[in-house]
C-alpha positions in Angstrom: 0.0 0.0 0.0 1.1 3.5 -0.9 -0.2 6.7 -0.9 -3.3 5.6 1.5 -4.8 3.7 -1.3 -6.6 0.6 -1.2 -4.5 -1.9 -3.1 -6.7 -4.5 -4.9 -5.9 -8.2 -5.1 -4.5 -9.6 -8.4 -6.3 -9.3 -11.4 -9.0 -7.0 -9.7 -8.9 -2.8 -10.6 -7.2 -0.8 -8.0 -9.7 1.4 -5.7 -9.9 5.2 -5.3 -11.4 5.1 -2.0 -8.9 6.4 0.6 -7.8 3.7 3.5 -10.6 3.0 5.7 -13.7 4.1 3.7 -14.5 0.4 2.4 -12.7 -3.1 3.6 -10.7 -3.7 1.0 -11.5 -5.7 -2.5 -15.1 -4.0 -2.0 -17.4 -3.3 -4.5 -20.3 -1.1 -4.0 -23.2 -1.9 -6.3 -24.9 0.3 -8.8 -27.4 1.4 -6.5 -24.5 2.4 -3.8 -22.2 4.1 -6.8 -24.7 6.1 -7.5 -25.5 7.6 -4.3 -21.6 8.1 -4.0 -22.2 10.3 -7.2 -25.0 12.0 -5.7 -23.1 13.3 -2.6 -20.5 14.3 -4.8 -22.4 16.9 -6.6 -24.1 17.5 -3.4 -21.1 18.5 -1.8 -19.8 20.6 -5.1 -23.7 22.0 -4.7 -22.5 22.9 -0.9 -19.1 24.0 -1.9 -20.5 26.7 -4.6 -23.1 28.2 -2.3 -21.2 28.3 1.3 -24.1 27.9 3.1 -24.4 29.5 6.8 -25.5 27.1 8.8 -27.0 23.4 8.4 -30.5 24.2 8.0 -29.3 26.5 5.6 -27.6 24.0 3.5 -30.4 21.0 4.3 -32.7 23.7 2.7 -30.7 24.4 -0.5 -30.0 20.2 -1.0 -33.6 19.6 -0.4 -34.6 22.8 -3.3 -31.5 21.4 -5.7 -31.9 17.7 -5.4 -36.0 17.0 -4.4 -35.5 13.3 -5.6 -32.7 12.6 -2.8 -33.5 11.2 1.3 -32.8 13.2 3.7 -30.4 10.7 4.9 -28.3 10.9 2.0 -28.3 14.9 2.0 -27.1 14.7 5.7 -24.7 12.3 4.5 -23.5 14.8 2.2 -23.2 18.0 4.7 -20.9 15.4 7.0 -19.1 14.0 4.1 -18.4 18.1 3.4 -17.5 19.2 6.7 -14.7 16.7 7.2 -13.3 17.1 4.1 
């Protein structure tokens, strides 16, 4: 391992997850990739405006992405803050 990155065994495709997000040789399904994309333009979304406070930014998510749980958007606003 180098860099922090997940090395993959053999044969499989290296993973861009940093250490620790995902035991390694994982691989999320559809369904779980594409939530992964979501937050990611959720968080750009975030990034862009620079909301105030959380209610703020659970209010802007919710008006930009309607079709998304609130789950996922909080999962987005803590995915943001730590990064």
């Amino acid at each position: 391992m180098s860099g922090g990155k997940i090395t993959s065994p053999e044969g499989a495709a290296p993973s861009d997850r940093p250490l620790g997000e995902c035991p390694p040789g994982y691989r999320p399904t559809p369904a779980e990739a594409a939530i992964d994309a979501r937050i990611v333009e959720m968080r750009a979304h975030l990034a862009r405006m620079r909301p105030a406070s959380d209610a703020e930014a659970l209010k802007a998510l919710r008006h930009a992405f309607p079709d998304v749980s609130l789950a996922v958007r909080v999962a987005a606003m803590t995915r943001a803050s730590r990064s």
